[in-house]
NURO-338612 format. One line per 8 residues: for each residue x, y, z of N, C-alpha, C. Coordinates in steps of 0.1 Angstrom, whole numbers, plus 5000, padded with zeros to 4 digits. Layout:
BEGIN
X,Y,Z,X,Y,Z,X,Y,Z; ...;
//
This chain:
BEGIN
5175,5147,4958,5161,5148,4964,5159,5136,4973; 5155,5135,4984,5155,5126,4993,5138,5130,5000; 5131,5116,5002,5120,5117,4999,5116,5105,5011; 5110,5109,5024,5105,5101,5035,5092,5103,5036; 5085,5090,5038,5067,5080,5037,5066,5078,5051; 5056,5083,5053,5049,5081,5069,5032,5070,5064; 5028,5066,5069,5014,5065,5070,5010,5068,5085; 5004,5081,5085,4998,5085,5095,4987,5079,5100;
4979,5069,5095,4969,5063,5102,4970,5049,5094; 4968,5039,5104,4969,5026,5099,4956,5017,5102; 4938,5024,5096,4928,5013,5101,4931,4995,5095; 4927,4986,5107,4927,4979,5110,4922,4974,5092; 4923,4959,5084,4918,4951,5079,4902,4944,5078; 4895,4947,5084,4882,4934,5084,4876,4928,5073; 4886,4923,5069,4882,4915,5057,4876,4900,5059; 4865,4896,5053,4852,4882,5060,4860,4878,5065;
4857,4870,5076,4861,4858,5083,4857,4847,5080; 4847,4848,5076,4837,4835,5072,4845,4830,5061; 4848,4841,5050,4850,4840,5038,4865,4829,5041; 4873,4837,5045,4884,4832,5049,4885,4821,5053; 4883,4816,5063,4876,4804,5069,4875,4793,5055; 4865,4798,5050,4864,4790,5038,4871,4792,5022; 4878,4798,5026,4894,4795,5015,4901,4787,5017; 4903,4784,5032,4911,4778,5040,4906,4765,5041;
4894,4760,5040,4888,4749,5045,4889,4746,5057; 4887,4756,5067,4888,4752,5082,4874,4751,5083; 4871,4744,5092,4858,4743,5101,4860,4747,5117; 4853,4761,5117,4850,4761,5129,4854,4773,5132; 4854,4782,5143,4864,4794,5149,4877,4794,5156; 4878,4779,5154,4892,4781,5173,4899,4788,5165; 4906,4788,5155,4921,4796,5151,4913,4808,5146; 4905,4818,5148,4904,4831,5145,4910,4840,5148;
4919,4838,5160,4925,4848,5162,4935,4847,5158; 4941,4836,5155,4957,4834,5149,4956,4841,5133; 4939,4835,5124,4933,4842,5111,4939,4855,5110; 4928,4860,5122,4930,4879,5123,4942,4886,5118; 4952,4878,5129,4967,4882,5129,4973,4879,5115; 4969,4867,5111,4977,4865,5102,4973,4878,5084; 4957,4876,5086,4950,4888,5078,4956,4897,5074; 4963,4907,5091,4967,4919,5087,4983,4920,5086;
4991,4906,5088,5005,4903,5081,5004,4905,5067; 4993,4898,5063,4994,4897,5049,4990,4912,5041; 4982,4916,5044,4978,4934,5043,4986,4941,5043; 4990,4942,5054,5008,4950,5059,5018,4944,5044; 5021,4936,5043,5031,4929,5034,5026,4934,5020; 5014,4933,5016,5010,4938,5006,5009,4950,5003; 5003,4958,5013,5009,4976,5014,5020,4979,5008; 5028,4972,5018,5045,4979,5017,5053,4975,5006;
5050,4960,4999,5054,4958,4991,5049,4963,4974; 5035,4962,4975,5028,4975,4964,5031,4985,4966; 5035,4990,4974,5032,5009,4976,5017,5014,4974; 5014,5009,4981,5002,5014,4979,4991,5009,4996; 4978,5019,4997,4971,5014,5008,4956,5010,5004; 4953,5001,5016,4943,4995,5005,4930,4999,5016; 4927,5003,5029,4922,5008,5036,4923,5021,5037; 4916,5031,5029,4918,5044,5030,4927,5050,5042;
4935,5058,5043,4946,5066,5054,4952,5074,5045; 4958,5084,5058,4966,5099,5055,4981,5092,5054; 4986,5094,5044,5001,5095,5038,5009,5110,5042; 5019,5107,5050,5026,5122,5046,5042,5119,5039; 5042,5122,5026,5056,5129,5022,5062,5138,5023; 5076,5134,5031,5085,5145,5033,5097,5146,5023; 5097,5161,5014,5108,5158,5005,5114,5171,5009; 5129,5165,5005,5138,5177,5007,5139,5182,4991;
5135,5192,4986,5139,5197,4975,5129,5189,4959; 5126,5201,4952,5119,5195,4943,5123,5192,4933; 5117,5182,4923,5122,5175,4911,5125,5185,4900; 5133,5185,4887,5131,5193,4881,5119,5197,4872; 5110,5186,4874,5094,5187,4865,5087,5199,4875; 5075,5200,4871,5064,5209,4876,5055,5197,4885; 5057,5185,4880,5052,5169,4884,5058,5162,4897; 5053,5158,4902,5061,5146,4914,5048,5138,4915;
5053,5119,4913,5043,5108,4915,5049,5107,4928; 5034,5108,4936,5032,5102,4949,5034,5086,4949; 5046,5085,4960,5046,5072,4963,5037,5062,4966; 5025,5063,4974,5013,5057,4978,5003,5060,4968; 4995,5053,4963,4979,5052,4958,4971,5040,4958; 4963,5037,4958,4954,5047,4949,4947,5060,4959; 4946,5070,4947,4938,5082,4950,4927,5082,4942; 4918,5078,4947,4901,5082,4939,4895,5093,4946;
4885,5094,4936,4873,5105,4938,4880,5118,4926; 4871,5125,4926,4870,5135,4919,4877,5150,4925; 4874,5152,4941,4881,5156,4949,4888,5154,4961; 4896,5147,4956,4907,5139,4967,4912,5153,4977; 4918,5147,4990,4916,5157,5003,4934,5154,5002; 4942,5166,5006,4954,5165,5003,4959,5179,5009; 4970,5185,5012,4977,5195,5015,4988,5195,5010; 4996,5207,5005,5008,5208,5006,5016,5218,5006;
5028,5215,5015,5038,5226,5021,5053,5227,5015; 5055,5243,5014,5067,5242,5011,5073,5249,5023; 5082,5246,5030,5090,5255,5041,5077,5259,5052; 5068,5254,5051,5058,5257,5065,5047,5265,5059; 5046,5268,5050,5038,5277,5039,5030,5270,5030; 5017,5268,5033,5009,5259,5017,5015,5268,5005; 5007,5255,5002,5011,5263,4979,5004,5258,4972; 5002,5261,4961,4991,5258,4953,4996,5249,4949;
4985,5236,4945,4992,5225,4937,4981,5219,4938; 4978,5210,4923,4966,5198,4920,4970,5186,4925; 4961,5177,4930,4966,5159,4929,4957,5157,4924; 4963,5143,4906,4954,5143,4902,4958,5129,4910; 4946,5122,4907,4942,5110,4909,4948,5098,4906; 4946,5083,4908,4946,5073,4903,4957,5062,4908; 4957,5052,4904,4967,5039,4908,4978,5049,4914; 4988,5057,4906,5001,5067,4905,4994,5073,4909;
4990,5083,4920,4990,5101,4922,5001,5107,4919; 4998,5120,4912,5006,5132,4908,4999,5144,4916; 5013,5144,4921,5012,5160,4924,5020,5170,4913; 5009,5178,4912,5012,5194,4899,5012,5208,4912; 5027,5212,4909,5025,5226,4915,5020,5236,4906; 5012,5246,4914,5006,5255,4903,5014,5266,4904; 5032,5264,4905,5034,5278,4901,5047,5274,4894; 5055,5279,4888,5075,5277,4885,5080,5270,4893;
5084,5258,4889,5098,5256,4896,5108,5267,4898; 5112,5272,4903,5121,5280,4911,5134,5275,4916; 5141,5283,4920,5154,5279,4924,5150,5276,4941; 5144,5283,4947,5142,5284,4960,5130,5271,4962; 5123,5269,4953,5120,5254,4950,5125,5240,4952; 5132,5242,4947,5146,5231,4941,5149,5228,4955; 5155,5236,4969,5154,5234,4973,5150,5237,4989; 5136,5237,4989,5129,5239,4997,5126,5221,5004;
5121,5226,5016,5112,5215,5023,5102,5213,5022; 5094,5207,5018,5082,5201,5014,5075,5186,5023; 5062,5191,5024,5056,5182,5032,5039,5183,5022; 5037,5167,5022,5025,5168,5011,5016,5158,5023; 5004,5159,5026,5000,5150,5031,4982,5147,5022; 4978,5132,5022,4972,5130,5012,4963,5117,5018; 4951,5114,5014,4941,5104,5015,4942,5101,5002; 4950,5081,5006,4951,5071,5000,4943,5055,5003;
4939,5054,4995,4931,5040,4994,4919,5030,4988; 4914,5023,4993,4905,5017,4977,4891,5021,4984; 4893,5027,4998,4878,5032,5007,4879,5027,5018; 4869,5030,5026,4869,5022,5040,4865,5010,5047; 4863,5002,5037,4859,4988,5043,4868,4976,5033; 4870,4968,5038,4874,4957,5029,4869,4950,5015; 4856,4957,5018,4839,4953,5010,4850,4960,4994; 4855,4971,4999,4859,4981,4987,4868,4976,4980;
4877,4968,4983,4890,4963,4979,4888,4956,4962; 4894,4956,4952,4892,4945,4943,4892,4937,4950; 4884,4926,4943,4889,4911,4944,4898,4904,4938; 4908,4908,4933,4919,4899,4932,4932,4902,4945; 4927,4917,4952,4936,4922,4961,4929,4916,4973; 4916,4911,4977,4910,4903,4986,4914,4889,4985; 4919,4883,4972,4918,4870,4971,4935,4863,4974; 4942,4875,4972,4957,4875,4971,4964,4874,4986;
4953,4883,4997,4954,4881,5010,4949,4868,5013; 4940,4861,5008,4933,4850,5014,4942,4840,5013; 4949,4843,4997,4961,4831,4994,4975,4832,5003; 4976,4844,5008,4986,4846,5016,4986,4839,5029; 4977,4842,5035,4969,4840,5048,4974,4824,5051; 4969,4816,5042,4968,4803,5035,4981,4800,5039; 4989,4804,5029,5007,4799,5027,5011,4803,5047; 5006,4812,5049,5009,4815,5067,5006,4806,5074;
4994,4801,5074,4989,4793,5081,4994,4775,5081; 4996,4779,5066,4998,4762,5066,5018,4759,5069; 5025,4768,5070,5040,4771,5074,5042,4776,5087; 5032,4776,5097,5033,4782,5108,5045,4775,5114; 5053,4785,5122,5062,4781,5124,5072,4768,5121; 5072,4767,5107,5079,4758,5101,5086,4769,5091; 5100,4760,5087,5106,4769,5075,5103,4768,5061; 5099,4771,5052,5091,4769,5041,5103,4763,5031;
5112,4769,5032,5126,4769,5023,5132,4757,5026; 5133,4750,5037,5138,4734,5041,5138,4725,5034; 5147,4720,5024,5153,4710,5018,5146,4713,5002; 5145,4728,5005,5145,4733,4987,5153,4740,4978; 5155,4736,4967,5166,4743,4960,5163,4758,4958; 5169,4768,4957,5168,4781,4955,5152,4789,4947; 5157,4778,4934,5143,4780,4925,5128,4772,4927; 5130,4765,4943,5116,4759,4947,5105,4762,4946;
5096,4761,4944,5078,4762,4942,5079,4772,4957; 5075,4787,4956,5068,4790,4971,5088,4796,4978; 5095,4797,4975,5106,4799,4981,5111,4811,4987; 5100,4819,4978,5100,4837,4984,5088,4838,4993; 5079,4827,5000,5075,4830,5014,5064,4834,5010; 5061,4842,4998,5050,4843,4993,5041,4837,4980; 5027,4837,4984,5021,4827,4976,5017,4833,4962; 5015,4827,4953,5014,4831,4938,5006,4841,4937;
4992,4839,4940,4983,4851,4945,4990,4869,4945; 4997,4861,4955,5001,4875,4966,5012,4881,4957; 5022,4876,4949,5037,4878,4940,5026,4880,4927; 5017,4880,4927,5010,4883,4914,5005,4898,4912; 4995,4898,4926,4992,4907,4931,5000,4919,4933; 5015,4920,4941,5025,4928,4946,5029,4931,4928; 5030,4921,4919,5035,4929,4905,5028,4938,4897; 5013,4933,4901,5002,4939,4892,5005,4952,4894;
5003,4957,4910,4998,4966,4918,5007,4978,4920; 5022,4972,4921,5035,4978,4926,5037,4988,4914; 5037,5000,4916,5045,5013,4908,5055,5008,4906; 5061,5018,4893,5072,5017,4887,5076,5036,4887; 5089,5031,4892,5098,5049,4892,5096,5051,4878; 5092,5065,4879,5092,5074,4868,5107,5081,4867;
//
């Protein structure tokens, strides 16, 4: 089963500036725009390394052939709400099937796995995220960017790893926060 992740829409981050600013202890605006950029490195990094999206967007999974459960966990979540917005295709044909919710989404087909199942083409597409503002985010997933942001800014263009042993404080580039965060957050294969 071979299994390809699109994120079909990528809104932007705006998470405080102000706030930021003052994690940082900077005074003032000149580096805002270097902030901004660096913001949505750290967002991106934390997406891709959680699996997960933290500004609501459309996910599309493309799988070649189905598992042998009635079950498949969606790679991307969270899925909230009660009626989450989702489609899914087998060979160009919807089909019945639940997503339930949560950190893990599952997709349930509502009919037999089949042999013509097994291996069919499948395309699932799905709204993932914690909602549409930054406002929405936990705060440890706001606070883990700010720490990140932080470790960016203060290594800008310097090498972080320079005259440290392997097991150095900071060596994986990312800050405690953020390696805390990616473990909490990051799925585990079923």
């Amino acid at each position: 089963m071979r299994m390809t992740i699109e994120r079909l829409t990528r809104p932007p981050l705006d998470l405080d500036l102000a706030a930021t600013r003052n994690h940082l202890r900077i005074d003032g605006d000149y580096d805002d725009a270097s902030l901004i950029e660096m913001t949505e490195a750290a967002a991106y990094e934390l997406q891709e390394a959680a699996e997960m999206a933290l500004i609501t967007q459309m996910i599309r999974v493309t799988l070649e052939g189905w598992p042998d459960s009635d079950r498949l966990r969606l790679p991307i979540g969270p899925v909230l709400g009660d009626d989450p917005t989702f489609q899914a295709m087998a060979e160009g044909e919807l089909i019945e099937a639940e997503l339930i919710g949560g950190m893990r989404p599952v997709l349930v087909l509502g009919e037999t796995v089949t042999e013509y199942l097994r291996h069919a083409r499948f395309v699932i597409e799905y709204e993932a995220g914690f909602g549409a503002t930054a406002e929405t985010l936990p705060p440890d997933i706001r606070h883990a960017i700010r720490d990140q942001v932080g470790a960016l800014y203060d290594f800008r263009g310097a090498n972080p790893h320079e005259g440290k042993t392997p097991h150095a404080r900071g060596t994986s580039g990312l800050s405690y926060a953020m390696q805390r965060a990616i473990g909490r957050y990051r799925g585990v294969a079923a």
